[in-house]
LORO-222087 format. One record per residue (C-alpha): chain; y, x, z; residue number from 1; residue in one letter. Coordinates in steps of 0.001 Angstrom, whole numbers, plus 500000, padded with zeros to 6 digits. Example, Ala and Ser with C-alpha at 12.3 -4.5 7.8 and 13.67 -1.06 7.14 Angstrom:
BEGIN
<node A <495500 512300 507800> 1 a>
<node A <498940 513670 507140> 2 s>
//
This chain:
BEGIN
<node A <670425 580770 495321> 1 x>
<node A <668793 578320 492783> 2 x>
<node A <665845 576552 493837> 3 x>
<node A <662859 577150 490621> 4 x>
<node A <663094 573177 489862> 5 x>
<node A <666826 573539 488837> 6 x>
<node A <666098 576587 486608> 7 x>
<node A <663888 574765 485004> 8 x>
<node A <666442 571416 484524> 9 x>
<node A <668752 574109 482786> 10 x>
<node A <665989 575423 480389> 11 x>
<node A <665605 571508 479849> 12 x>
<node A <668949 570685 479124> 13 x>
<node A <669742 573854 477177> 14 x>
<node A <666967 572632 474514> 15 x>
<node A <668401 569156 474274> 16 x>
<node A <671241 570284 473630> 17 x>
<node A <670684 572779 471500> 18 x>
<node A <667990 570119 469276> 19 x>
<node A <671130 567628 469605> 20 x>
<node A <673216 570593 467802> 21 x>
<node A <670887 570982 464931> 22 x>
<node A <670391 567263 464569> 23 x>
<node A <674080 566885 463757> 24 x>
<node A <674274 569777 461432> 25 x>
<node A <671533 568263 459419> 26 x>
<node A <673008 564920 459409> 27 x>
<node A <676161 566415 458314> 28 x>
<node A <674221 568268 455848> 29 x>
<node A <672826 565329 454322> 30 x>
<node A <675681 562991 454814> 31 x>
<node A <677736 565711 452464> 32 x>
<node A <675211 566124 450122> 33 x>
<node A <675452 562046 449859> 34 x>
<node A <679099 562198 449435> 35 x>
<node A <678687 564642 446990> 36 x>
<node A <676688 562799 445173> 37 x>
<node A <678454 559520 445365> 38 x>
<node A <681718 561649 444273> 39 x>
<node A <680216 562882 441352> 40 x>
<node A <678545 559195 440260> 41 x>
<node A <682194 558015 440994> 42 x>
<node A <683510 560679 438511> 43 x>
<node A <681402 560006 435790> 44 x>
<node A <681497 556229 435898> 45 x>
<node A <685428 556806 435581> 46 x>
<node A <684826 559017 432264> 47 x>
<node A <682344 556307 431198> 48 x>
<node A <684119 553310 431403> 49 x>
<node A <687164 555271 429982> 50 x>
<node A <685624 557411 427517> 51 x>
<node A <686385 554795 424541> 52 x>
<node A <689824 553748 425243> 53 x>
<node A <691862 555112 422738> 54 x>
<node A <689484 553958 419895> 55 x>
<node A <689694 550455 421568> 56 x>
<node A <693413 550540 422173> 57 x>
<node A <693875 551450 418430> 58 x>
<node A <691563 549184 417213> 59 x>
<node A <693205 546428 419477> 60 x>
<node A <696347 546927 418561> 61 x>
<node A <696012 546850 414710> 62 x>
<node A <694281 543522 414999> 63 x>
<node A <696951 542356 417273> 64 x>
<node A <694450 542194 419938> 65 x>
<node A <695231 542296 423855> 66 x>
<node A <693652 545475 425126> 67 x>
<node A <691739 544614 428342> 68 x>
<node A <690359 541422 426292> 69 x>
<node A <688530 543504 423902> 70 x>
<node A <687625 546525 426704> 71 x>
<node A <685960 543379 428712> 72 x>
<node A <684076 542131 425670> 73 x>
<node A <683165 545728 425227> 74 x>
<node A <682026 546087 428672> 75 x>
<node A <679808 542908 428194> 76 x>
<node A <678244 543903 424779> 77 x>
<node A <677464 547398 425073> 78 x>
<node A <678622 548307 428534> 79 x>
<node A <680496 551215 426444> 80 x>
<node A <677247 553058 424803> 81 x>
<node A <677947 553726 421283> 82 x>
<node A <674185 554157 420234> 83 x>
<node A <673206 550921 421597> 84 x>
<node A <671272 548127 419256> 85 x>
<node A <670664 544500 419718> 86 x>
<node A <667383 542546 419394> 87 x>
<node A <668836 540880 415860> 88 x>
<node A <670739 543938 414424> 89 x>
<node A <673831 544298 416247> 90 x>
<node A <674710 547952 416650> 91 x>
<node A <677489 549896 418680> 92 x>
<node A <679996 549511 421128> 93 x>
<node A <680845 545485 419891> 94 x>
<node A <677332 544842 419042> 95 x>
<node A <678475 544589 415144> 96 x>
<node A <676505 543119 412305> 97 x>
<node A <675537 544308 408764> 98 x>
<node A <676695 540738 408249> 99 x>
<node A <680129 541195 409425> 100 x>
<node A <680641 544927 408478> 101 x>
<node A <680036 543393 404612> 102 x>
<node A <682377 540869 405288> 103 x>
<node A <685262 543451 406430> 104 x>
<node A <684442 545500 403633> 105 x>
<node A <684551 542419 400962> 106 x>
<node A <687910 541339 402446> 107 x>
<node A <689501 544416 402765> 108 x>
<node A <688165 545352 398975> 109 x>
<node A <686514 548235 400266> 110 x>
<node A <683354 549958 399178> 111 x>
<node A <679643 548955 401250> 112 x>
<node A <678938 550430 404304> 113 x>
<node A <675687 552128 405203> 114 x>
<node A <673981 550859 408263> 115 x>
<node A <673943 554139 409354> 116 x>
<node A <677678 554154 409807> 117 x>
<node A <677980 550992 412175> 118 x>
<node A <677159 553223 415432> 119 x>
<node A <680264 554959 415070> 120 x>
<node A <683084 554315 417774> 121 x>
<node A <685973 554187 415436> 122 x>
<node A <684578 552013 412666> 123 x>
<node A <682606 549911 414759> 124 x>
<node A <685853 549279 416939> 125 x>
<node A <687630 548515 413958> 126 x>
<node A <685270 545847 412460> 127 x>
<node A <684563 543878 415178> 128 x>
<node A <688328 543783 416241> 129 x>
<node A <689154 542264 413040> 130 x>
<node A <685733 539988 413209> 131 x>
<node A <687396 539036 416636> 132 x>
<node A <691103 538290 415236> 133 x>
<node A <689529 536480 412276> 134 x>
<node A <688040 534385 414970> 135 x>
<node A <691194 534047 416762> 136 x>
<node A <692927 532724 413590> 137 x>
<node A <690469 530016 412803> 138 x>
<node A <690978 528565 416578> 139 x>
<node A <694473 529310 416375> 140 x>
<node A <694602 525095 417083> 141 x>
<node A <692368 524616 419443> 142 x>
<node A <693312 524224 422484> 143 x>
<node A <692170 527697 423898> 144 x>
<node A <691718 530059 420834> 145 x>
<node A <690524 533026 422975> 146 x>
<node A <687852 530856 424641> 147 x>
<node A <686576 529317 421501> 148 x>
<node A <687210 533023 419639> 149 x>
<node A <684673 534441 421505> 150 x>
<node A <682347 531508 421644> 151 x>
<node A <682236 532301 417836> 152 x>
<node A <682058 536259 417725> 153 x>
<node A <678759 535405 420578> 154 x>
<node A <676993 532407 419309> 155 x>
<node A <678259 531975 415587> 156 x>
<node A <680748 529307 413703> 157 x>
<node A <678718 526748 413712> 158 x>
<node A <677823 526457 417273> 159 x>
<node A <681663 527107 418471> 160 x>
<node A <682371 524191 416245> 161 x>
<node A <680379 522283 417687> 162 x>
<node A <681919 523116 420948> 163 x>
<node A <685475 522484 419899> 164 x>
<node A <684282 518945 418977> 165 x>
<node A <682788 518680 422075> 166 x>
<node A <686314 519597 423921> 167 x>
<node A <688439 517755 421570> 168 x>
<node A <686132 514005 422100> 169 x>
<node A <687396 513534 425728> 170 x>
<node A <690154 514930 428014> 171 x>
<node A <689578 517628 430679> 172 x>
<node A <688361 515902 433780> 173 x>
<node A <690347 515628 436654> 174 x>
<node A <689776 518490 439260> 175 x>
<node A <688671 520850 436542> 176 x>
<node A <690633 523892 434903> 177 x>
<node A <690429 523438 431147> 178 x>
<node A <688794 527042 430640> 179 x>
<node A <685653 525503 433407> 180 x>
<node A <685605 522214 431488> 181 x>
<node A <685312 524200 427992> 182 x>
<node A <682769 526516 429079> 183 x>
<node A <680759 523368 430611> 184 x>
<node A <680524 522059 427103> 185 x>
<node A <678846 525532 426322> 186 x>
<node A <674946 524341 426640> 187 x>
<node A <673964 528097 426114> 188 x>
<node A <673675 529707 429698> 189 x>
<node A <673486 533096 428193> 190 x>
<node A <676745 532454 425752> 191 x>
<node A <678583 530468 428844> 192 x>
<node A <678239 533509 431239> 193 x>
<node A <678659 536199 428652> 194 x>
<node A <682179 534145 427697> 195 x>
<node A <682776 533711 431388> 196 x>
<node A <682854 537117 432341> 197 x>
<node A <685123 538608 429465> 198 x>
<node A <687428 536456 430182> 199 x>
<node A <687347 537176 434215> 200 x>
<node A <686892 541008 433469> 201 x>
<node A <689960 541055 430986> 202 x>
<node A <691858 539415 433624> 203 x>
<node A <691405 541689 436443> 204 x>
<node A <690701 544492 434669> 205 x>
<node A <687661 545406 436652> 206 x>
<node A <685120 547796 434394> 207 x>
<node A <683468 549492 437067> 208 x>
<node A <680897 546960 437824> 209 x>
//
């Protein structure tokens, strides 16, 4: 027979364990609701970073583009959001100008845009992959085109000219690669980062973050 003093132990332990129980079923509650969510954040950051890459791939690839270069300058104009406008009038996915969208349309003898038109994927896409190969062309001697490409389609001609100069006065240091001396020249922060990390992002292919 059970003394009263271990009756009560088992009353005791019985509650402990059975407040242990419910403590782990509403950790594991919570802990799937947080996996849940985290699975569903996952999902749509895949569609969201993906959503655009057929209009980019076709855009690319008519403008003899590389694909992950323009998806990474993408990624650091608009971070994929069509709808998106710039502080000085850039609009869309590649942050394109009325300036540039008449300049497509005068070289390509087609009729003026409407501003209007600018935030749409396709069009938008289109124009500043051919702003971006124009680019490309006029660097097409220097000694990184890419680099000094999309120093231009950032900062404007006359500042990636001045750049180029800049690159072309002296040879690239010992100990440094010649994309780090080139983008030391670059005496915009903003410009040398933006630059920076398209050309790290279109390397490793990296859009989630």
């Amino acid at each position: 027979m059970r003394l009263a003093s271990d009756d009560n132990y088992d009353g005791v332990y019985l509650r402990q364990k059975t407040d242990g129980e419910q403590c782990m079923r509403r950790f594991t509650w919570v802990l799937g609701i947080v996996l849940m969510a985290l699975s569903g954040g996952a999902a749509w950051l895949r569609w969201h970073i993906s959503a655009y890459d057929h209009v980019i791939m076709q855009a690319a690839a008519r403008n003899d583009l590389d694909f992950y270069l323009v998806k990474a300058l993408v990624f650091e104009e608009s971070w994929f959001r069509s709808d998106i406008r710039g502080g000085a009038g850039e609009v869309g996915l590649m942050q394109v100008t009325m300036a540039a969208a008449n300049d497509f349309t005068a070289k390509k003898h087609l009729p003026a845009l409407y501003p209007e038109r600018l935030a749409e994927p396709e069009l938008n896409a289109e124009i500043g992959c051919w702003y971006l190969r124009q680019s490309v062309e006029r660097y097409k001697n220097a000694p990184d085109p890419i680099l000094f490409a999309l120093l231009r389609y950032n900062a404007g001609e006359t500042r990636a000219d001045s750049w180029l100069r800049a690159a072309l006065s002296k040879p690239v240091p010992q100990g440094f690669s010649a994309e780090r001396y080139y983008l030391s020249l670059v005496d915009f922060p903003k410009t040398r980062t933006h630059v920076s990390n398209i050309l790290r992002r279109s390397r490793s292919h990296n859009y989630w973050f």
